[in-house]
C-alpha positions as CSV (number, residue, x, y, z in Angstrom):
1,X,31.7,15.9,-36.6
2,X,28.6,14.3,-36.6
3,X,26.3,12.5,-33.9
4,X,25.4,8.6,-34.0
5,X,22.7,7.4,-32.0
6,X,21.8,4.1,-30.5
7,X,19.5,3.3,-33.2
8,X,21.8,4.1,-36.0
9,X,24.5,1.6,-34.1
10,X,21.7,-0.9,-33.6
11,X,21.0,-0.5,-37.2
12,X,25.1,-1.2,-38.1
13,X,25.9,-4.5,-35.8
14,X,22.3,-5.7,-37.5
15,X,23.4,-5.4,-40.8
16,X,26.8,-6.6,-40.2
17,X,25.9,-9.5,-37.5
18,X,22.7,-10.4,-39.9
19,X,20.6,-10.7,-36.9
20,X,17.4,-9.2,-35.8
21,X,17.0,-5.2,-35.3
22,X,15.1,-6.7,-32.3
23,X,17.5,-8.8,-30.8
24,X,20.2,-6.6,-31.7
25,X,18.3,-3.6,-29.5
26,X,17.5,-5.8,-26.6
27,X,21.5,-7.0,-26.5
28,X,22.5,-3.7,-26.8
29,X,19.9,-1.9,-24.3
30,X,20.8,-5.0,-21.7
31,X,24.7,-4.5,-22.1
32,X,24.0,-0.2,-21.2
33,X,21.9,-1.2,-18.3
34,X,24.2,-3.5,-17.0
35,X,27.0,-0.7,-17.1
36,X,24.8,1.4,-15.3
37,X,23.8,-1.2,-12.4
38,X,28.0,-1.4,-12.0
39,X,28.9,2.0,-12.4
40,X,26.0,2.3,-9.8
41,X,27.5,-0.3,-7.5
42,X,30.9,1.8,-7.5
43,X,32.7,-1.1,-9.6
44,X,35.4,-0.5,-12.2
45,X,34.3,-2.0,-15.6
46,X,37.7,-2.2,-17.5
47,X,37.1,-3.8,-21.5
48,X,40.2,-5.0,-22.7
49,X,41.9,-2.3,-25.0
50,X,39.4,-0.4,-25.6
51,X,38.6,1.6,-22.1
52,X,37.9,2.0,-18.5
53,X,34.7,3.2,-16.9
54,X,35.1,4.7,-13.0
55,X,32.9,6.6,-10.6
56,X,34.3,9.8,-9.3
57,X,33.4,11.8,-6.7
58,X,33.5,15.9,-7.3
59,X,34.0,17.6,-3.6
60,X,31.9,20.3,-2.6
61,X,32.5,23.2,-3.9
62,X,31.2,27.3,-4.1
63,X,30.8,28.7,-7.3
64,X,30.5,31.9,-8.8
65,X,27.4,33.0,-10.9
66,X,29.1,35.2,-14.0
67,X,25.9,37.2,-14.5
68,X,25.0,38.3,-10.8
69,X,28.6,37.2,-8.9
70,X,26.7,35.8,-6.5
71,X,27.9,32.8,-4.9
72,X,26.3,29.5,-5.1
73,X,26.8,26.3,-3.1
74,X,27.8,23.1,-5.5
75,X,26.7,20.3,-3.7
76,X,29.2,16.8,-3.9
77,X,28.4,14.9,-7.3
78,X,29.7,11.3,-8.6
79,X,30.9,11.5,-12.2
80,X,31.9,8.9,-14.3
81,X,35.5,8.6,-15.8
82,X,36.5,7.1,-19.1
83,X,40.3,6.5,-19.7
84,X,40.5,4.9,-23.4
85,X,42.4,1.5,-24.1
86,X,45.4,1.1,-26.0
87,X,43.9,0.1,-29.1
88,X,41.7,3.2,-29.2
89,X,44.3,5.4,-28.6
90,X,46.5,4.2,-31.3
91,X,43.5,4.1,-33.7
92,X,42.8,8.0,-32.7
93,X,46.6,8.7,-32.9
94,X,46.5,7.1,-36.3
95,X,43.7,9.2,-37.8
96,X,45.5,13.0,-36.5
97,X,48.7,11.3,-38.3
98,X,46.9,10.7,-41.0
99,X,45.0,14.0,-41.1
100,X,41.6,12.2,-41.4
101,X,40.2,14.0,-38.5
102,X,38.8,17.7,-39.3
């Protein structure tokens, strides 16, 4: 498995759009900013068959150091949730049919 990062994807919808690297990055950087300001705002941003974003709180909690088994207050935290779309999942599904995925 290997890692892409936003430049490499900027790079690919350039090529394959034929528009400008620039324009390309500034689309792309405005469109992960504005998932941000909603995730932010507690909103639900739900794109059509491929997935759903949502904030979640995580309580309180105390943990447990493994090295010292001391015990450490967690304080509350919001995480974000991703639940994939249908067409993902049958794309995924597809490729461990398939045998493509190592």
């Amino acid at each position: 498995m290997s890692t892409v990062t936003k430049k490499e994807l900027i790079d690919r919808i350039a090529e394959n759009t034929q528009a400008k690297r620039v324009v390309v990055k500034r689309i792309v950087q405005c469109f992960l900013d504005e998932v941000i300001a909603e995730l932010a705002k507690d909103n639900r941003l739900e794109f059509r068959d491929f997935g759903v974003f949502e904030t979640r709180t995580r309580a309180a909690r105390v943990a447990q150091n493994p090295k010292t088994l001391e015990r450490v207050p967690v304080t509350a935290k919001r995480t974000v949730k991703f639940k994939m779309g249908r067409m993902m999942k049958q794309k995924l599904d597809s490729l461990v049919t398939a045998g493509d995925v190592e």
